[in-house]
C-alpha positions in Angstrom: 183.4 171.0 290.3 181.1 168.8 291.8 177.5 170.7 293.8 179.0 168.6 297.1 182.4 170.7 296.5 181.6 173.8 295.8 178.8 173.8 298.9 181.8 172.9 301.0 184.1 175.7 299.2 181.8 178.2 300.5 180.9 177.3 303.6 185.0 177.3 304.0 185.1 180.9 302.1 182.8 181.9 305.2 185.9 181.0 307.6 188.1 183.2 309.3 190.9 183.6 306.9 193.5 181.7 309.3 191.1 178.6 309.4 191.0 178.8 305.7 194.5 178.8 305.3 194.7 175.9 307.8 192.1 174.1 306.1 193.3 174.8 302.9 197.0 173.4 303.4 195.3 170.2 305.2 193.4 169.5 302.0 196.9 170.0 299.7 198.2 167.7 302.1 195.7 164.9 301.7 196.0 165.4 298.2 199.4 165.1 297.9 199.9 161.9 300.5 197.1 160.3 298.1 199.0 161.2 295.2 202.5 159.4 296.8 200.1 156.7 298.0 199.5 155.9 294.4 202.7 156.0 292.9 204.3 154.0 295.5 201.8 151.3 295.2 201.6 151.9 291.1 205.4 150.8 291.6 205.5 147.9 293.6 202.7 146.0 291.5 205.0 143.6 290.5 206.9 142.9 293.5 203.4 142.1 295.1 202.5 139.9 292.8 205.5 138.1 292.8 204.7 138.0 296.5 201.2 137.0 296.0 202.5 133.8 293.7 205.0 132.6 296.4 202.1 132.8 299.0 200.1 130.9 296.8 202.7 128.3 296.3 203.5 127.7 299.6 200.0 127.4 300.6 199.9 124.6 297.6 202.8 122.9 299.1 200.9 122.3 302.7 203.4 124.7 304.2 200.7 127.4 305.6 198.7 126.9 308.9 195.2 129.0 308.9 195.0 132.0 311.0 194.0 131.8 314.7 195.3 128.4 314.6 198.0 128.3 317.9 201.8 127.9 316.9 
């Protein structure tokens, strides 16, 4: 456990217990969306760079406009 950790683990163990609760279930949380987060994107690698290589192609072909330009 890192020092920057376990100074904010104690500070939190200083809490009421119903803000700890609260704060610990908001950290499980965050670690859990980030966890999803990273198997979603671990997933679609491939379709984005599939994506990416069309992008690129149609750029090549002179069928992209930059951005800002008006329609």
């Amino acid at each position: 456990m890192t020092k920057a950790l376990k100074k904010a683990f104690e500070a939190a163990s200083k809490l009421p217990k119903a803000e700890q609760d609260a704060l610990a279930a908001a950290i499980l949380e965050e670690l859990e969306s980030e966890r999803r987060w990273d198997e979603l994107f671990r997933r679609s690698a491939d379709t984005l760079a599939k994506v990416a290589q069309q992008a690129l192609a149609e750029d090549r072909a002179g069928r992209t406009k930059p951005l800002g330009d008006p329609l």
